[in-house]
C-alpha positions in Angstrom: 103.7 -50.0 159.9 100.6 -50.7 157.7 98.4 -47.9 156.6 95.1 -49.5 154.7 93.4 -46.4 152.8 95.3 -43.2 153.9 92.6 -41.2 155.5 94.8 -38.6 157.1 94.0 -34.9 156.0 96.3 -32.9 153.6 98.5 -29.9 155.0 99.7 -26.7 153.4 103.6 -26.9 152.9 104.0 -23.7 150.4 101.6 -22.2 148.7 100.6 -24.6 145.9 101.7 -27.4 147.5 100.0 -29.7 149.6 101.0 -33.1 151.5 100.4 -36.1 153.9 103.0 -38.7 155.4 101.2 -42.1 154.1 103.5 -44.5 156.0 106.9 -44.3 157.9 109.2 -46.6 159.9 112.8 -45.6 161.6 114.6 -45.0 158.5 112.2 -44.3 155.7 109.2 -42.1 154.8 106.7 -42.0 152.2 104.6 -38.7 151.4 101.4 -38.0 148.8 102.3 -34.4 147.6 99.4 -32.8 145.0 101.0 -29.9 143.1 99.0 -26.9 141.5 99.8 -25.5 138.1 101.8 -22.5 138.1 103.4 -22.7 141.3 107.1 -23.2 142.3 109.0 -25.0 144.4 112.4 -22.6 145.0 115.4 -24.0 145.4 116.6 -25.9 148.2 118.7 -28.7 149.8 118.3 -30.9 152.3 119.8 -34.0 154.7 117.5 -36.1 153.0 117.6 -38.5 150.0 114.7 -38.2 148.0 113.1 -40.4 145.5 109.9 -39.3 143.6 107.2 -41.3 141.3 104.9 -38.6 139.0 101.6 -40.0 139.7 99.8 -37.4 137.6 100.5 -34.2 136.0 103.8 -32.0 134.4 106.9 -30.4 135.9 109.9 -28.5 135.1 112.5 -30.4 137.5 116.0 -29.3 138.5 118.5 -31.9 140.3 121.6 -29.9 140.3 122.7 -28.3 137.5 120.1 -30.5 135.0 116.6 -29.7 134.2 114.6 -32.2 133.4 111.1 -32.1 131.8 108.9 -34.2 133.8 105.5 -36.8 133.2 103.1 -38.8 134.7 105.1 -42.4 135.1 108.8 -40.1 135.6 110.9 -41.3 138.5 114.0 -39.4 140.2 116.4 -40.0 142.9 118.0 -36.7 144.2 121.0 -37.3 147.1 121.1 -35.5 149.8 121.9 -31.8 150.1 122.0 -31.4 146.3 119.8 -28.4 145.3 116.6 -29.2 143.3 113.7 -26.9 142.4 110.0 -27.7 140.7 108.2 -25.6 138.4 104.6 -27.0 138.4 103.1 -27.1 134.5 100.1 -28.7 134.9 98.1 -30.0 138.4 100.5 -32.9 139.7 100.4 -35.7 141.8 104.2 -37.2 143.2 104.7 -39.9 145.7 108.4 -38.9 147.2 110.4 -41.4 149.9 112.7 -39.3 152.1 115.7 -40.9 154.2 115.8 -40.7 157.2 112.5 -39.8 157.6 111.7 -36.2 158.3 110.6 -35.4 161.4 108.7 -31.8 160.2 106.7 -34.1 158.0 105.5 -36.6 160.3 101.9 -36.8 161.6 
């Protein structure tokens, strides 16, 4: 798949957080989530490995046990089903790969 200029809309996830799928194939997916200061991501796991790029902005990032004081240019790679939760400091943009793709976050 080749996506030229990602037109699709943005969709609420939680509130704070927005997101669009940008491109997928059978095993991978690549999402555009835009972050507003102040919110939270709570804790969770899931079957999914998930490697982020901090496009723009701040976080407070827990992979585990760690926290980890995120910055625009940041990368991370959490396995799967190991807890992780964002608190957003400033406005943020992240790119995030999930495999397999996720099928709730399809188009």
């Amino acid at each position: 798949m080749f996506t030229k200029k990602n037109t699709s809309k943005f969709r609420p996830l939680i509130d704070g957080v927005v997101m669009r799928p940008l491109v997928y194939e059978e095993k991978t997916l690549m999402c555009e989530f835009k972050l507003q200061k102040g919110h939270v991501l709570p804790g969770h796991a899931h079957p999914y490995e998930q490697t982020g790029y901090l496009v723009s902005g701040k976080m407070k990032f827990r992979i585990g046990a760690t926290w980890y004081h995120a910055e625009t240019g940041d990368s991370w790679c959490i396995p799967e089903n190991v807890e992780h939760e964002v608190k957003i400091l400033e406005d943020s943009v992240v790119i995030e790969v999930f495999s397999p793709v996720r099928p709730d976050y399809l188009p």
